[in-house]
C-alpha positions as CSV (number, residue, x, y, z in Angstrom):
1,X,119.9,63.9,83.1
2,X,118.5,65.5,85.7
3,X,115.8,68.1,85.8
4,X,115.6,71.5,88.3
5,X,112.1,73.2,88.5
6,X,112.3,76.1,90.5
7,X,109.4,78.1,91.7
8,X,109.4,81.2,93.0
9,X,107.2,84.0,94.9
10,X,107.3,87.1,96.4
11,X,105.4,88.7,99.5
12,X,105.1,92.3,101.1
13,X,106.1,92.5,104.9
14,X,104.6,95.1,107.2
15,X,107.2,98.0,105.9
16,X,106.6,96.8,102.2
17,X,102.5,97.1,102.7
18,X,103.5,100.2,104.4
19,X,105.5,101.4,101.5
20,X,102.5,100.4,99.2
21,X,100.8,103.0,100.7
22,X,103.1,105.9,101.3
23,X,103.8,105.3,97.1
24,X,100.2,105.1,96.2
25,X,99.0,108.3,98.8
26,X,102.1,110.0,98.4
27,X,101.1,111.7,94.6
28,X,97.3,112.1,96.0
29,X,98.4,114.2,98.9
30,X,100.6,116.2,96.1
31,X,98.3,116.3,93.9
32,X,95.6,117.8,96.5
33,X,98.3,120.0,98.2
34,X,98.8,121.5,94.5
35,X,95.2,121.9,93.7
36,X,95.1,124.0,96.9
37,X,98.1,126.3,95.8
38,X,96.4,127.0,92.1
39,X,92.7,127.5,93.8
40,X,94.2,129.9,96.4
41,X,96.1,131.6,93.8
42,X,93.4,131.8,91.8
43,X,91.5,133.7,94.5
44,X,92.2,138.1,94.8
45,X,93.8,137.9,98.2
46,X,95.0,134.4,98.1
47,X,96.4,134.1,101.6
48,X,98.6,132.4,103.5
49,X,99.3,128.7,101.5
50,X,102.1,127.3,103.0
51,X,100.2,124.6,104.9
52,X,99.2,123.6,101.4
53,X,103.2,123.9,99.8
54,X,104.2,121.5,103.3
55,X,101.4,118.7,101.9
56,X,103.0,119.2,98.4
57,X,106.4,118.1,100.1
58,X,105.3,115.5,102.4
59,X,103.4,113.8,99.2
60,X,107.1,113.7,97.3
61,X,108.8,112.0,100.6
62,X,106.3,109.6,101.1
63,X,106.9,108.7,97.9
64,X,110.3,108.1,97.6
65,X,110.1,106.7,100.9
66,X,107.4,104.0,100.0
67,X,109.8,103.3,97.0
68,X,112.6,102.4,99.5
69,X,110.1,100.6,101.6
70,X,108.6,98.5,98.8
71,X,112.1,97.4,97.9
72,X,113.2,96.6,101.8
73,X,109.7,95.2,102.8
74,X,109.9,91.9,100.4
75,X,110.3,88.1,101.6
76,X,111.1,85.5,98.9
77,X,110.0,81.9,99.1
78,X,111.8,79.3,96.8
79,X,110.4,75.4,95.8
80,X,113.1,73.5,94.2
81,X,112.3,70.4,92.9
82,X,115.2,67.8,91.2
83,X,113.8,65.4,88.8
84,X,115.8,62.5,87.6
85,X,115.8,61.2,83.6
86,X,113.9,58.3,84.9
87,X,110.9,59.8,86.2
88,X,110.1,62.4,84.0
89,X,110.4,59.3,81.0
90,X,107.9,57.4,83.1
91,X,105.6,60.3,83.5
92,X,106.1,60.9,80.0
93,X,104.6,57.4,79.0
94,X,101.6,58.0,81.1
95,X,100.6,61.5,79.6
96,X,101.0,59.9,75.9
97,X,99.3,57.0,76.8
């Protein structure tokens, strides 16, 4: 009988690190564009806050963009190895022994 290990691992390109970023900054821009909106409104003559509404929106693309890159941006390396019967009963011996 013969024995298939496979090992596996995953790496980021330069568009997944990218999209690592633009999904972790995205909700902090949002978030800080919002915080704007409520202090301005919070204010008696609030002003003009539509700078602050444009970083509420680019937050939510760069998100969903950085999910898309995440996916896209990703390299896979594979190890197979193919163990016969024989040698994993030898190494067997050697590890009880």
């Amino acid at each position: 009988m013969t024995k298939i290990e496979i090992q596996s691992q995953q790496n980021f390109t330069s568009i997944g690190s990218a999209g690592v970023l633009m999904f972790l900054g995205g909700p902090l821009l949002s978030a800080f564009g919002y915080h704007s909106v409520v202090q301005a409104a919070l204010l008696e003559f609030p002003g003009d806050t539509s700078g602050y509404w444009i970083l509420v929106w680019l937050g939510a693309i760069a998100f969903q963009v950085g999910c898309v890159f995440m996916l896209v941006g990703r390299t896979y390396d594979h190890q197979v190895v193919v163990r016969s019967e024989q040698a994993t009963a030898k190494k067997d011996e050697l590890e009880w022994a």
